[in-house]
C-alpha positions in Angstrom: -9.3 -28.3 -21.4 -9.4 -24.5 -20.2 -6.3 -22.8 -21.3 -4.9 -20.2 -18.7 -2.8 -17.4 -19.0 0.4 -17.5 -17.5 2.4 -14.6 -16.5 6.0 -13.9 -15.2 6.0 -12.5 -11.8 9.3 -10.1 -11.8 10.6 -9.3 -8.7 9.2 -6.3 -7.3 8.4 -4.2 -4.6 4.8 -3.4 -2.2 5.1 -0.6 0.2 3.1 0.8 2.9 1.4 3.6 3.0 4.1 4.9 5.7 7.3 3.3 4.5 6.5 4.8 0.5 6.9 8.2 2.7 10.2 7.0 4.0 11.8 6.2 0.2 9.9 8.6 -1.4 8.9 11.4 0.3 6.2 13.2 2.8 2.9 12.7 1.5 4.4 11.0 -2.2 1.4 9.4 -4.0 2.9 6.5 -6.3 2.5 7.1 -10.0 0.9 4.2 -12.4 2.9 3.8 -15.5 0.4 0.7 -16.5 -2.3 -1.4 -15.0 -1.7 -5.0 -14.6 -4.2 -8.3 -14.9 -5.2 -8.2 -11.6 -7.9 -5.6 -10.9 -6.6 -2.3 -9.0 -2.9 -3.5 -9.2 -0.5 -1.2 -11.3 3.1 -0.8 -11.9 4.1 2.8 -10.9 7.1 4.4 -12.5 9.1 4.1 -9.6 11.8 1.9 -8.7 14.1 1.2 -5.7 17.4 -0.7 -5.0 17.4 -3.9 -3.2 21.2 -4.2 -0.8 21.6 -7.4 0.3 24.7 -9.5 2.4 26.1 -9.6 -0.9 24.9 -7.6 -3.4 22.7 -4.5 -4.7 19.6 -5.1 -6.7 18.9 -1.8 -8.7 15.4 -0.7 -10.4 13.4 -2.7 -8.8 10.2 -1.9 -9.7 7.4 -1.0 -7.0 4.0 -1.9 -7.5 0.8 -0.2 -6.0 -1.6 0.4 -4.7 0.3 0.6 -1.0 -0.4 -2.5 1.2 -1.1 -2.8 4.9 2.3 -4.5 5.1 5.7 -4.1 2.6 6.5 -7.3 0.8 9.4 -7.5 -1.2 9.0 -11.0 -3.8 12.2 -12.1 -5.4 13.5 -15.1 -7.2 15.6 -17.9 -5.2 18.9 -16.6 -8.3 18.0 -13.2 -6.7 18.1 -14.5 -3.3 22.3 -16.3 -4.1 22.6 -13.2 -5.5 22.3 -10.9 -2.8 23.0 -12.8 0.0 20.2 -13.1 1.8 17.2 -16.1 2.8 13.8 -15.7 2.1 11.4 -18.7 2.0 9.0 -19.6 -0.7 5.5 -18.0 0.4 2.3 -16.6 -0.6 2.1 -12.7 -1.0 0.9 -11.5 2.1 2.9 -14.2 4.3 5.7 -12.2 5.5 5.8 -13.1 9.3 9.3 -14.6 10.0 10.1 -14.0 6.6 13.9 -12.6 4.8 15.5 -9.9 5.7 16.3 -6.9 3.3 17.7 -3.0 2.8 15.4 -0.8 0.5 17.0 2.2 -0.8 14.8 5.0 -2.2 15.6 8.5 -3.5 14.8 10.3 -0.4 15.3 7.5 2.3 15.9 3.7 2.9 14.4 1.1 5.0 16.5 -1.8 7.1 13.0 -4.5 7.1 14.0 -7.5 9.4 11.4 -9.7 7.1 9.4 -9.1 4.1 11.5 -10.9 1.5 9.9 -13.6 0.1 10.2 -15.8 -3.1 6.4 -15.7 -4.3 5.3 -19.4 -4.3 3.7 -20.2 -7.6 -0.1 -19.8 -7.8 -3.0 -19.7 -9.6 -5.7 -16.8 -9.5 -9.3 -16.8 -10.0 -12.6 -16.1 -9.2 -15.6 -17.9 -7.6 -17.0 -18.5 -11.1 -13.7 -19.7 -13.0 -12.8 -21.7 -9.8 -16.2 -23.9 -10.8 -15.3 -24.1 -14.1 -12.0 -25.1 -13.8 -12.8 -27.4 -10.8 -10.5 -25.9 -8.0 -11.2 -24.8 -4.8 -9.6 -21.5 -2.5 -5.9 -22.8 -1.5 -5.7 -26.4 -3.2 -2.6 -27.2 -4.5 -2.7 -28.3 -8.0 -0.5 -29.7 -11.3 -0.3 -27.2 -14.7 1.5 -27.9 -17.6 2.7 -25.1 -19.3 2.6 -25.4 -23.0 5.5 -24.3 -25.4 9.0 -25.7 -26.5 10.2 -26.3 -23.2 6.7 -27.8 -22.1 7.0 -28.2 -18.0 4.7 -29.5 -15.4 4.8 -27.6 -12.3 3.3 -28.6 -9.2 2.0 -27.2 -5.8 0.7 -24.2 -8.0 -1.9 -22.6 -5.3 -5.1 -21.5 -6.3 -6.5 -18.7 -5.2 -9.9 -17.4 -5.4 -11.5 -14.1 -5.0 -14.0 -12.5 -6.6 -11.6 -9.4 -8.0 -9.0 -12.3 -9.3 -8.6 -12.2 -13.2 -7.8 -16.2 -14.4 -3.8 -16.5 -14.4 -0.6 -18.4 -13.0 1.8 -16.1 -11.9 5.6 -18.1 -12.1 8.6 -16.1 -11.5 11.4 -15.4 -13.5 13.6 -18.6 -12.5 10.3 -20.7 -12.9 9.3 -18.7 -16.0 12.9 -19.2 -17.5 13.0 -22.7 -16.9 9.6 -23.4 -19.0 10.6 -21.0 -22.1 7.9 -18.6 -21.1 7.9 -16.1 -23.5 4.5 -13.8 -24.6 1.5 -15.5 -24.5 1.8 -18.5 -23.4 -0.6 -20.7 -21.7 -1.2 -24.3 -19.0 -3.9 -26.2 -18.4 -4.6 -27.7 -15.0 -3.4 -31.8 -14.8 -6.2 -33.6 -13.1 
């Protein structure tokens, strides 16, 4: 069995081009503070408050580069915790999606969808996608190995040939398997 990676998807924070400007500034170029495993993704240094019907969310951390759309991905606790809906998707689906306030230092934004809760998934390239047997958007079963050993299913792979091998769970999903460092899953045929 191939062992894969898993990592804990935080909530966080993807911004346009135009609505960084808006929270951050006129012409503000978003700072790395480290790379992550996917090629070209980083976490910048800055961070921005989520207000929801509820509740305020602060240091939430925004991710770059900037997107062609803003997608804010948060955990179903976060979701009872501000207030607000957002339906389990893939990143990128935010049509019809939650509703959501982002404060910034120099500005905020009222979106009327972009929240999501990041459906759990699986990326990969062509060439690990043969290995492991999968194909682009199959749903598939992992167990995730460690005390609290859990098998999660409808994980959706992904494929593309910038995708470094990893499941990304969120923090509720994370929590609930006793993810903690490296920790790994294999795929349940």
């Amino acid at each position: 069995m191939i062992k894969i990676p898993v990592e804990v998807s935080a909530r966080h924070v993807h911004l346009t081009q135009h609505d960084l400007e808006v929270l951050f500034g006129e012409d503000f170029v978003l700072p790395k503070a480290k790379e992550l495993s996917q090629t070209g993704e980083f976490a910048s240094t800055e961070v921005v408050a989520l207000v929801g019907a509820k509740n305020k969310i602060e240091n939430v951390r925004v991710l770059g580069p900037c997107r062609t759309f803003t997608q804010i991905e948060v955990s179903r606790t976060d979701c009872f915790f501000l207030g607000n809906q957002a339906p389990l998707r893939l990143s990128g689906k935010v049509i019809r999606s939650g509703a959501i306030k982002i404060i910034g230092p120099k500005g905020e934004l009222d979106l009327t969808e972009g929240l999501i809760v990041a459906k759990r998934h699986l990326h990969v390239n062509p060439d690990e996608a043969r290995d492991l047997g999968v194909l682009n958007n199959q749903n598939i079963k992992i167990l995730v190995d460690g005390p609290r050993q859990t098998i999660f299913g409808e994980v959706e792979v992904r494929v593309n040939e910038n995708f470094n091998m990893n499941v990304h769970l969120d923090t509720d999903e994370a929590n609930a398997a006793g993810v903690v460092g490296d920790t790994y899953c294999e795929i349940i045929k």
